[in-house]
N, C-alpha and C positions, 0 to 999 in steps of 0.2 A: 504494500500500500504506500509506503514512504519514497520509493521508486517512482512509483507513477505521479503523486504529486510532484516531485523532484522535476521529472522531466514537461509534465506542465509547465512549473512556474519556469527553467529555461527556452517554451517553447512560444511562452507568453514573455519573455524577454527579448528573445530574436524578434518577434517580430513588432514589439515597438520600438527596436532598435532601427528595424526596416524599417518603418514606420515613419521615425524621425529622419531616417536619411533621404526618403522618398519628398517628404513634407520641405527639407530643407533645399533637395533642388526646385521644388515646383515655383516655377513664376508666377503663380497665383497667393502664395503665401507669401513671397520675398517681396512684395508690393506690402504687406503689412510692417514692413522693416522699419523700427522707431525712428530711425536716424533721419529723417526729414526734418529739418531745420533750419529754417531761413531767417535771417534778420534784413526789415526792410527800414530802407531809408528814404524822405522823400525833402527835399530843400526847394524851398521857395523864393527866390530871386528877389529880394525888395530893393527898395530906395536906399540911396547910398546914405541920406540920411538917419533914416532909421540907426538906433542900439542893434546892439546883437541880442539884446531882449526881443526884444520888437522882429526880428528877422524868426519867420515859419519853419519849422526844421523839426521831423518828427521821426521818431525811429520805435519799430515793432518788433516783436518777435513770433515768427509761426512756425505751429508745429502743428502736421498734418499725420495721418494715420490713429490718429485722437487730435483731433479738428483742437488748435488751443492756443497758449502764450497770450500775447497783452494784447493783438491784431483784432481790431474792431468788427470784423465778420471772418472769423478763421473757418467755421466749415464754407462756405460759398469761394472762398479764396482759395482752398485746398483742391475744393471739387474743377476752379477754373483751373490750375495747376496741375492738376493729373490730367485733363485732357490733350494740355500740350510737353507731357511728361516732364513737369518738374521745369521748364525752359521758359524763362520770362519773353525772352526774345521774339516766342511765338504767339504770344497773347494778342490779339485783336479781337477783344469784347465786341466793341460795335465800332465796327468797319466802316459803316456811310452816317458816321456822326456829325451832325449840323453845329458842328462851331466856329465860333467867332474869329477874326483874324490878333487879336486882343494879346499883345506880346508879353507875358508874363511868367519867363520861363522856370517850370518846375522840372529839379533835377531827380530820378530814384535810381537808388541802388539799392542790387538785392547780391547777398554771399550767404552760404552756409551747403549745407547738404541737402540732396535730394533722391531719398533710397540709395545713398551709399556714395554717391555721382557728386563732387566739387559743383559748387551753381555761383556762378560770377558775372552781374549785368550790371551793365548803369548806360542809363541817355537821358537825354533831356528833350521833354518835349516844348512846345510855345505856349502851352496855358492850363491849366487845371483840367478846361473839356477837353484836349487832347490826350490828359495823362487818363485821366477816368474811361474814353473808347478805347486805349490801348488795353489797359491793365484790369481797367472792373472793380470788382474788390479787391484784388491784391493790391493793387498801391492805393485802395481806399484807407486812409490814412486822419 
């Protein structure tokens, strides 16, 4: 009798062993990888008069695979983010945005990890409604 559980509990061993190693290549679970981590930045261009008080300059932190950090809509920001895997570069929210010519240039930059992947962006667009068609909620700020 002490045989045969013996060889259960090693046969119920191997195979969460297989188990985990099947689960650890699957690209379906490696998208749950905590290490999404972005800190975004977004600077506001003002008058030279202006304090540095007075000058717009806000910095988040987001972490997605648990929608979170300080980031004023972090699930909706996550969800734009995984569609263009993790790549600011490809975000274009809304493409035939009606904005103004209004020179107000806002600068963001985004760095940190994205499932495992180095993520390094920054540009500057001409005004707020330009930065909000590009980004959406991620440089919602």
């Amino acid at each position: 009798m002490l045989r045969g559980k013996r060889t259960t509990m090693m046969t119920a061993v191997a195979l969460c062993g297989a188990l985990l190693a099947t689960a650890a290549a699957s690209p379906a679970l490696a998208e749950r990888d905590p290490r999404s981590t972005l800190r975004i930045l977004v600077a506001v261009k003002q008058d030279e008069t202006k304090s540095a008080k007075q000058r717009e300059t806000k910095a988040v932190t987001l972490t997605c695979e648990r929608a979170g950090g300080d980031h004023p809509e972090p699930r909706a920001a996550c969800r734009l983010l995984r569609r263009v895997h993790g790549d600011p570069a490809r975000l274009d929210v809304t493409p035939d945005a009606a904005c103004t010519r209004e020179l107000r240039p806002h600068a963001v930059v985004v760095a940190g990890m994205w499932r495992g992947k180095p993520v390094s962006f920054g540009r500057v667009y001409g005004n707020a409604c330009l930065l909000r068609a590009a980004g959406g909620a991620v440089f919602a700020l």
